[in-house]
C-alpha positions in Angstrom: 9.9 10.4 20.6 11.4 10.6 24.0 11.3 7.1 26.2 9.3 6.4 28.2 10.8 7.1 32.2 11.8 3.9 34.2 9.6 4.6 37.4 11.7 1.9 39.0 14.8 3.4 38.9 16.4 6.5 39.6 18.1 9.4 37.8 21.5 7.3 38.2 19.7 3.9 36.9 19.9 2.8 40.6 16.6 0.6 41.5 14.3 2.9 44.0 14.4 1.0 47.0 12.9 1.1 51.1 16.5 1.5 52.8 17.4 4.9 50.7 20.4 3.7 49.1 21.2 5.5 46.2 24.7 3.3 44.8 24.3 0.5 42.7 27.0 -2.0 44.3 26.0 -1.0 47.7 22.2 -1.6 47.7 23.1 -5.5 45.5 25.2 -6.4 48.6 22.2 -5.4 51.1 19.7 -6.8 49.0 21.3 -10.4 48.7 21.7 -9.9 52.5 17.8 -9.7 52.7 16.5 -11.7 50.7 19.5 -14.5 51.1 17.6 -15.1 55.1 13.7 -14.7 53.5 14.8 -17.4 51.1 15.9 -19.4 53.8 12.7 -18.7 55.2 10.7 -20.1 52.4 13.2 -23.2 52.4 11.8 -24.0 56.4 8.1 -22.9 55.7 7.0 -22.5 51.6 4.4 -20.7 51.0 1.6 -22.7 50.0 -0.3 -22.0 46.6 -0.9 -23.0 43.3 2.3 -22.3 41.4 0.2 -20.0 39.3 0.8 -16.1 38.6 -0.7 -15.0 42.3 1.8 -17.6 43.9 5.0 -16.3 42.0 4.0 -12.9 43.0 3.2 -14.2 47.1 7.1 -15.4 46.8 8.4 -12.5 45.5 7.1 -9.9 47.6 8.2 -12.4 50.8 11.4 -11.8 49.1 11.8 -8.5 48.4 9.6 -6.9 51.5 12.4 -5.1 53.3 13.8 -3.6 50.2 11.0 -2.6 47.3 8.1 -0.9 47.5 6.5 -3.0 44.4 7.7 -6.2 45.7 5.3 -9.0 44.3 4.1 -6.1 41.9 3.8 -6.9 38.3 5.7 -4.5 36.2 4.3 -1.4 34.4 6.7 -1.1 32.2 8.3 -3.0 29.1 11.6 -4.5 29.3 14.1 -6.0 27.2 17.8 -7.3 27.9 20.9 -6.9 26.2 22.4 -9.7 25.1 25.8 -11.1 27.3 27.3 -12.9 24.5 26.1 -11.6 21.0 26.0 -7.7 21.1 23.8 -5.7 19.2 20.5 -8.7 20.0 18.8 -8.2 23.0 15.9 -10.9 24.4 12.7 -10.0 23.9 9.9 -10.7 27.8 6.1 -11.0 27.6 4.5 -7.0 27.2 3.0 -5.4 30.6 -0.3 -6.0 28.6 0.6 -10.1 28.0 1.9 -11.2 31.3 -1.6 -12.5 32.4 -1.7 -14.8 29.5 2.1 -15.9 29.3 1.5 -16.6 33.1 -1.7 -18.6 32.2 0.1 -20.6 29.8 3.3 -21.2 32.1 0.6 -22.4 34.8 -0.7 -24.6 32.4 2.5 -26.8 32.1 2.6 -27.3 35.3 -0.7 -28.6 35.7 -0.4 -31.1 33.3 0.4 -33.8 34.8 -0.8 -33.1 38.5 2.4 -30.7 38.6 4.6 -32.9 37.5 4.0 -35.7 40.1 4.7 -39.2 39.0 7.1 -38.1 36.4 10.4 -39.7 36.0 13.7 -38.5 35.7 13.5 -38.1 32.3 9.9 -36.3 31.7 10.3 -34.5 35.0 13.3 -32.3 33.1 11.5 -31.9 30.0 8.4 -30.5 31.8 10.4 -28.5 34.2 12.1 -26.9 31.2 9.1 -25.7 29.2 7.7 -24.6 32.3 11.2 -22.4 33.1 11.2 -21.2 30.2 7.6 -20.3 30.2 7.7 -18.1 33.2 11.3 -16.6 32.4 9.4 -15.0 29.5 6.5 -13.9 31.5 9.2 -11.5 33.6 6.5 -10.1 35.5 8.5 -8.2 37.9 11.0 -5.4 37.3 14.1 -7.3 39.4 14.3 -10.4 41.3 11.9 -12.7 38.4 15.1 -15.5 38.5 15.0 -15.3 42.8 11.3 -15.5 42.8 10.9 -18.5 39.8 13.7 -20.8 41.1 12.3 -20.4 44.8 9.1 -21.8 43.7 10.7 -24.1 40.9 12.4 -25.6 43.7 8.9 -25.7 45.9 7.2 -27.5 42.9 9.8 -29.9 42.2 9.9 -31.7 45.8 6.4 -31.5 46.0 6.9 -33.7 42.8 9.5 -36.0 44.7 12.4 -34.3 42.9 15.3 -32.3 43.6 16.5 -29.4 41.8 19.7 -28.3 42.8 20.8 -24.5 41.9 23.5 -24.4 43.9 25.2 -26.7 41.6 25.4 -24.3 38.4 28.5 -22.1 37.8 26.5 -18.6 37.2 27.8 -17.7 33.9 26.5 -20.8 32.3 23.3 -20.4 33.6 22.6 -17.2 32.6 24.4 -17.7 28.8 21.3 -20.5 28.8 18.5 -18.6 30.3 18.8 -16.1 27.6 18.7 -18.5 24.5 15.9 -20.2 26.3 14.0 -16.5 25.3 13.1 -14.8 21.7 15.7 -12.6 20.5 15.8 -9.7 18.2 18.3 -7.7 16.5 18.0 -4.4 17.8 19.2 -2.1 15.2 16.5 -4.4 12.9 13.6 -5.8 14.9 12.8 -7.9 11.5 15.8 -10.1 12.5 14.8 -12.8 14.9 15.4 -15.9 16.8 13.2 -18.3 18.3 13.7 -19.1 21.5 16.2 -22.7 22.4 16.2 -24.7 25.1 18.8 -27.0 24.3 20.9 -26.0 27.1 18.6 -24.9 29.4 17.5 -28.4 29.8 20.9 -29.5 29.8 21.3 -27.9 32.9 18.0 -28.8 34.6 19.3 -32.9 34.2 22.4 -31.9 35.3 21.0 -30.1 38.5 17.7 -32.3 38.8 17.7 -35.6 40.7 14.4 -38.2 41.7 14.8 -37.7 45.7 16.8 -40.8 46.4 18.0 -41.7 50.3 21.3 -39.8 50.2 20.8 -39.7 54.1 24.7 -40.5 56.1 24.8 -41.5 59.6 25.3 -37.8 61.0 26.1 -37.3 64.6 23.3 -34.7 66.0 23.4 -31.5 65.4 23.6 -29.0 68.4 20.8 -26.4 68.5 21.8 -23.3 69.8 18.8 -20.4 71.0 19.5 -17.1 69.1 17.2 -14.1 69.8 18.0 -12.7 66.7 15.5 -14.0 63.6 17.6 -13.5 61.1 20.6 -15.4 63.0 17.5 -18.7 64.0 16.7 -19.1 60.9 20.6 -19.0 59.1 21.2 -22.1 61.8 17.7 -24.0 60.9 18.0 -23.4 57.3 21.5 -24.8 57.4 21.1 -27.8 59.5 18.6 -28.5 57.4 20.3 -28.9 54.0 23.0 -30.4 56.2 20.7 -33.0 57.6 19.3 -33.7 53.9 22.5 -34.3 51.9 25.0 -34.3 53.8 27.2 -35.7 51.2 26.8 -32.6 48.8 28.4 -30.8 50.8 31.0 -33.1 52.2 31.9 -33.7 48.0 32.0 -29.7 47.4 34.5 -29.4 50.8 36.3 -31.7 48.8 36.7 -29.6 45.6 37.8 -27.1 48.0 41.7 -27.1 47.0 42.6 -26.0 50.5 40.9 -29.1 51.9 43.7 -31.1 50.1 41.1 -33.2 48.6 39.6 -33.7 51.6 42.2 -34.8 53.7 42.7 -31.5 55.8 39.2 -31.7 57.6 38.4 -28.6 59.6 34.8 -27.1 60.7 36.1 -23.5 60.1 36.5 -24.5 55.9 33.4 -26.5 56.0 31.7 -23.3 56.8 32.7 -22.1 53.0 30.5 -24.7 51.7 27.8 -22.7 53.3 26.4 -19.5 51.0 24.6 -18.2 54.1 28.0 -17.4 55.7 30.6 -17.2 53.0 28.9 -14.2 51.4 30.2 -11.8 52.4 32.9 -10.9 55.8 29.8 -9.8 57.1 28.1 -12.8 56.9 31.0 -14.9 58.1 30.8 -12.2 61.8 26.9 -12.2 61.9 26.5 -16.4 60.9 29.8 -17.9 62.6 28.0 -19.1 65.1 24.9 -19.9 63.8 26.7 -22.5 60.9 29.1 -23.8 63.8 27.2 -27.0 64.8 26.3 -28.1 61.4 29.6 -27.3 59.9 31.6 -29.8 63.3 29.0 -32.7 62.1 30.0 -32.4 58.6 33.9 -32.5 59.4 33.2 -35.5 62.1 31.8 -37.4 59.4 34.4 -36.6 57.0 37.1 -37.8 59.4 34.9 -41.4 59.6 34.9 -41.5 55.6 39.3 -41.1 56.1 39.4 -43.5 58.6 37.7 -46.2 56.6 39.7 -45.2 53.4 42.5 -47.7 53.0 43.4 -47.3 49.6 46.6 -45.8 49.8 48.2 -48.3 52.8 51.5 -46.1 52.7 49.3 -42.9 54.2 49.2 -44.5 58.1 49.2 -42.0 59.8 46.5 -39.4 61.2 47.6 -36.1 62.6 45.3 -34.2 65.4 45.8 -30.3 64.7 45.3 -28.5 67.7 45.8 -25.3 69.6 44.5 -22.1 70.1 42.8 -20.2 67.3 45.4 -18.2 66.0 48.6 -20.1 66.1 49.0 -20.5 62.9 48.2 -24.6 62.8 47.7 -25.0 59.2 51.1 -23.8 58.3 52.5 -26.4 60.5 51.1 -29.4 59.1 52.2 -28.2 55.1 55.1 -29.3 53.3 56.7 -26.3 50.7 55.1 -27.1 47.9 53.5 -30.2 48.1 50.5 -30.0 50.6 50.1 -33.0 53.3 53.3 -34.9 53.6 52.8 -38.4 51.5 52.3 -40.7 54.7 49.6 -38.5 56.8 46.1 -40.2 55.7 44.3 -36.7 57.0 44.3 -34.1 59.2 41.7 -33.5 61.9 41.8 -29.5 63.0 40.1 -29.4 66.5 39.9 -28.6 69.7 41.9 -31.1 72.0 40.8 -29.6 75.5 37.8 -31.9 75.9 39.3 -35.3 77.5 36.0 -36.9 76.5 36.1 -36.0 72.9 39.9 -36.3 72.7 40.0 -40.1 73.3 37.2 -40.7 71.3 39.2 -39.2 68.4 42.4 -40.9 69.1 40.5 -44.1 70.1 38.6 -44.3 66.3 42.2 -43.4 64.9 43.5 -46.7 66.7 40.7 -48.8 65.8 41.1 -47.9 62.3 44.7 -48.9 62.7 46.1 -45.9 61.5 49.4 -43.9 64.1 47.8 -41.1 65.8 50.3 -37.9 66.4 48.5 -34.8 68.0 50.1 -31.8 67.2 49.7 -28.7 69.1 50.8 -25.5 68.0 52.1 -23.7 70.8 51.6 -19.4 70.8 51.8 -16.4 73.2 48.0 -15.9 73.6 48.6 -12.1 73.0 49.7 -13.0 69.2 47.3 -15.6 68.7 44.6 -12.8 69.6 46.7 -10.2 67.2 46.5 -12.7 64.6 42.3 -13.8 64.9 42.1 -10.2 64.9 44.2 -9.7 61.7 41.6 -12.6 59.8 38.7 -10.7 61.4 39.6 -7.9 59.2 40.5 -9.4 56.4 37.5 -12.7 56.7 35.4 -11.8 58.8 35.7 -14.2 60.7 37.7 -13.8 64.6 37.7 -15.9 67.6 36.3 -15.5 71.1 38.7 -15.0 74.0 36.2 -17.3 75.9 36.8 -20.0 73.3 40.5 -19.2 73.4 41.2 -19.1 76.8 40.1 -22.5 77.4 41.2 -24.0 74.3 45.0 -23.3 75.3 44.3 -23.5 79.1 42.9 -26.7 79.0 44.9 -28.6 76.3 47.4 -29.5 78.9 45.5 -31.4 81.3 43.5 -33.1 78.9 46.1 -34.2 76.8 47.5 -35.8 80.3 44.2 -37.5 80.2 44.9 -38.9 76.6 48.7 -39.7 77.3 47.2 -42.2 80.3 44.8 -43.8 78.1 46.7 -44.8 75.5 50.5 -44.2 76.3 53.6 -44.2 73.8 50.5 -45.9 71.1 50.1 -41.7 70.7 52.6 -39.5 69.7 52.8 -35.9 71.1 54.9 -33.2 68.8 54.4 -29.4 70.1 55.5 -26.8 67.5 56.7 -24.0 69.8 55.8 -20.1 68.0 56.1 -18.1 70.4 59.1 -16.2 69.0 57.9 -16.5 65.8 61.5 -15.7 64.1 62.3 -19.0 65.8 60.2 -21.5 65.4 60.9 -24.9 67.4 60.3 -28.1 67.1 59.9 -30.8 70.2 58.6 -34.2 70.7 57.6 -36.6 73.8 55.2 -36.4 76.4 57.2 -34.4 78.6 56.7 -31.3 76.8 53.1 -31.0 78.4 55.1 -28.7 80.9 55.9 -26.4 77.6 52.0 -26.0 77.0 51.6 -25.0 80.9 54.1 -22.4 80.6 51.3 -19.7 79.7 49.1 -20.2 82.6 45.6 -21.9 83.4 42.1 -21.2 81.9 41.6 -17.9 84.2 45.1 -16.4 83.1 44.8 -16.7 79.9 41.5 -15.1 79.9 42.9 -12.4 81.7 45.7 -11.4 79.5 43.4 -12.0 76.4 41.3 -9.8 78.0 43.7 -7.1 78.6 45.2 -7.8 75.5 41.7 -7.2 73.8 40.7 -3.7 76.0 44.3 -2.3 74.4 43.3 -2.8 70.9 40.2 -1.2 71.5 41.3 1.6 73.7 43.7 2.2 70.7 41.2 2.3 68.3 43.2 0.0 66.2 40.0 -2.7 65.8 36.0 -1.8 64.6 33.6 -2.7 67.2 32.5 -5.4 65.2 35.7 -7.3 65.7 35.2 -6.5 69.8 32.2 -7.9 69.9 32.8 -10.5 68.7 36.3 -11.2 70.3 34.4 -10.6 73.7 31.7 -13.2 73.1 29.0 -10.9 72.4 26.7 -10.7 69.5 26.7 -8.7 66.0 25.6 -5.4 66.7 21.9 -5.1 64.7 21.8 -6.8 61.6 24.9 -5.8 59.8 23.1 -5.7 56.2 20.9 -3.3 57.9 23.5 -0.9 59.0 25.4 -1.2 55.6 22.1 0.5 53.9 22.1 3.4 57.1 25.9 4.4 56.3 25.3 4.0 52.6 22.7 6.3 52.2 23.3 9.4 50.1 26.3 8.0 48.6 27.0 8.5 44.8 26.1 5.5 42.5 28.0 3.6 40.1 27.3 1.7 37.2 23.9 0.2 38.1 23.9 -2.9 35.6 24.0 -6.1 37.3 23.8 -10.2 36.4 22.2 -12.7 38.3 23.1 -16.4 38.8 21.2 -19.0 41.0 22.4 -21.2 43.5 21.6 -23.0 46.7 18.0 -22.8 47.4 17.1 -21.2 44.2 18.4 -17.9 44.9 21.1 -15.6 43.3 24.1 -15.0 44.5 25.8 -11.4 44.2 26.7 -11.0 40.4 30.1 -11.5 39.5 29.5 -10.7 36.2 27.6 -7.4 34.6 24.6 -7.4 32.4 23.1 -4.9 30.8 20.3 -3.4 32.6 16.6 -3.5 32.0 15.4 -0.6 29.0 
């Protein structure tokens, strides 16, 4: 007896989808695009229901809109999965004919309890556990059931005064766990069988679950900025709000960040890492620079204050201000071979230095913590600097505008002047001079302010950076991408949307794929295969 055709997918095994896209790896990048910003759209505004069957289904097809047809469908077929760890047993999901009840069931756990409300720490994982593992067998959708269940997991657990927190899970763990948490059955002989365990399954849920203490910090504001583009509005909103929530979750994971040097190098651009909406992809780094900015410069001025008051190590005394324009090559000057952060520097503050205002409000809070401030500018032809943001564009994402530049470098002068009246010989000025970049040199004292005048003001800077940038694309040498945004203008359309235009008609790979939740309750791409639905 022949099998019964997947209607779902295509000749190749790729999922049939809205955009056309007809390659496996292609259409999982586009799709995490998508559904990463409606996600982030349920995270502002949930949609309100009764975390039964018809809500799961309400989530899912906000999810999946702009790709699948079915989205918040149930399935019409059965499905299985192959095991990731013990080949040759596959888990076994509710029949098309016993999703109803398995969802009635699941439902039921929840409502025990007035969903789970009142619970403590303790009974609050237990509950949340049967009730994961009750809906993960239910599988009523053909992709997207882990998206969909954590999204509203996550709804019905701060409704309940909790906090579950995906984002914490390494993704191979979870889904190792998620599958013992289901029957299994030999597949060469269905008479072998194993009940479903949920062992580790809950291990993870206490490890990711807290009772919603105050982890508030004392945050400066957050800038708003006005975007036209929904997509790009809701990335900033949805960031600033997990920001503004625990801010100290992501100021720990920053730390874990091994370039962060434990913390000590602070710098907006990193902090930006710590956010999934940008660091997904190089795309998402062009398209969501901006919108992460604000959120990611509050994180890294609180960092700095949680330096400043660390005085554990009294030999550190010193705090370096890292400045200069994007480009130069400033992290490289700040490292010893080897070794990271020289032994006495306490931290490193990355930043912009043109603002008088904000520059003696850093190196005042240095002083008053009575640590040495030294700023440190790294001095570069603008035309490199430009060369070199393009270079990271191409290789991150992630460029610099010729605006920003411009007065970055043209200003620092002046307002370092500013600083040098303030405080005097209390501040140290050391200028690390690159612009024959076989030769780097070395110079300290005030009077090397003339040194960072030598390339012009504001206006010509922003000339040669702009002639510098009309050559690259007049040679063809950058994408238009990278123009735009070197010019100051924004993405071109959304760029998950043109990925899916140019993909179209291209040949498919392998389409298995494996799923892992994180921030938000969503998935991010798969870094690791797993067998298709059969």
């Amino acid at each position: 007896m022949s099998p019964v055709a997947n209607p779902y997918r295509d000749e190749n095994g790729v999922l049939r989808n809205k955009l056309g896209i007809i390659d496996a790896d292609a259409l999982r990048q586009v799709e995490y695009q998508l559904t990463r910003v409606r996600a982030l759209e349920l995270q502002l505004k949930p949609i309100e229901g009764g975390f039964d069957l018809a809500h799961l289904k309400a989530i899912h097809k906000h999810l999946f809109q702009d790709v699948y047809g079915w989205a918040g469908q149930e399935r019409s077929i059965n499905v299985s999965k192959r095991s990731l760890t013990e080949p040759g047993w596959k888990s076994v999901f509710a029949r098309t004919e016993e999703i109803g009840d398995q969802a009635g069931r699941a439902h039921a756990l929840t409502e025990t309890g007035a969903r789970l409300k009142g619970l403590d720490s303790e009974a609050f994982v237990e509950r949340v556990t049967e009730v994961y593992a009750a809906w993960n067998a239910a599988h009523p959708f053909p992709e997207g059931n882990g998206r969909a269940l954590n999204t509203m997991l996550t709804q019905l657990a701060r409704e309940a005064d909790h906090e579950i927190a995906f984002r914490r899970i390494p993704g191979d763990l979870w889904l190792d766990a998620a599958e013992k948490s289901l029957p299994r059955i030999k597949i060469d002989d269905p008479h072998q069988q194993r009940a479903a365990d949920l062992q580790e399954i809950r291990e993870i849920f206490e490890y990711i679950t807290d009772a919603r203490p105050d982890r508030s910090v004392p945050l400066e504001p957050i800038r708003v900025n006005q975007y036209p583009e929904p997509d790009r509005a809701t990335v900033q909103a949805a960031v600033m709000t997990a920001v503004q929530s625990d801010p100290q979750w992501f100021i720990d994971a920053y730390r874990r960040d091994e370039r962060s040097m434990e913390g000590r190098y602070v710098a907006a651009d990193l902090f930006k890492e710590t956010f999934e909406e940008f660091s997904a992809s190089n795309e998402s780094r062009n398209r969501y620079n901006g919108p992460v900015h604000n959120s990611a410069a509050v994180l890294s001025a609180e960092l700095f204050r949680q330096n400043l008051a660390d005085k554990s190590e009294p030999q550190r005394d010193t705090v370096i201000l890292l400045t200069g324009v994007p480009g130069a090559g400033k992290t490289s000057s700040v490292m010893v071979r080897d070794q990271g952060l020289p032994e006495h520097v306490r931290a490193v503050f990355e930043g912009q230095m043109s603002n008088p205002v904000t520059a003696i409000d850093k190196v005042q809070r240095i002083l008053d913590a009575g640590f040495r401030p030294v700023v440190q500018v790294v001095h570069a032809l603008p035309e490199t600097a430009l060369a070199n943001t393009l270079k990271r564009f191409e290789e991150e994402g992630r460029g610099a505008n010729i605006q920003v530049m411009s007065s970055i470098q043209g200003g620092l002068p002046d307002s370092l002047a500013q600083v040098k009246k303030q405080f005097g010989d209390a501040v140290e000025l050391v200028v690390i001079d690159v612009r024959d970049h076989t030769r780097p040199a070395k110079y300290q004292g005030w009077e090397q302010l003339d040194l960072l005048r030598s390339e012009g003001n504001h206006e010509q800077i922003k000339q040669r950076l702009n002639t510098a940038l009309e050559r690259h694309r007049a040679q063809g040498v950058i994408p238009e991408s990278a123009y735009r945004q070197a010019a100051g203008l924004p993405p071109l359309g959304r760029d998950v949307g043109l990925a899916g235009e140019r993909l179209r008609g291209t040949g498919a790979h392998e389409p298995g794929r494996g799923v892992s939740p994180v921030g938000g309750g969503q998935e991010v791409v798969p870094r690791r295969e797993q067998e298709r639905n059969r």
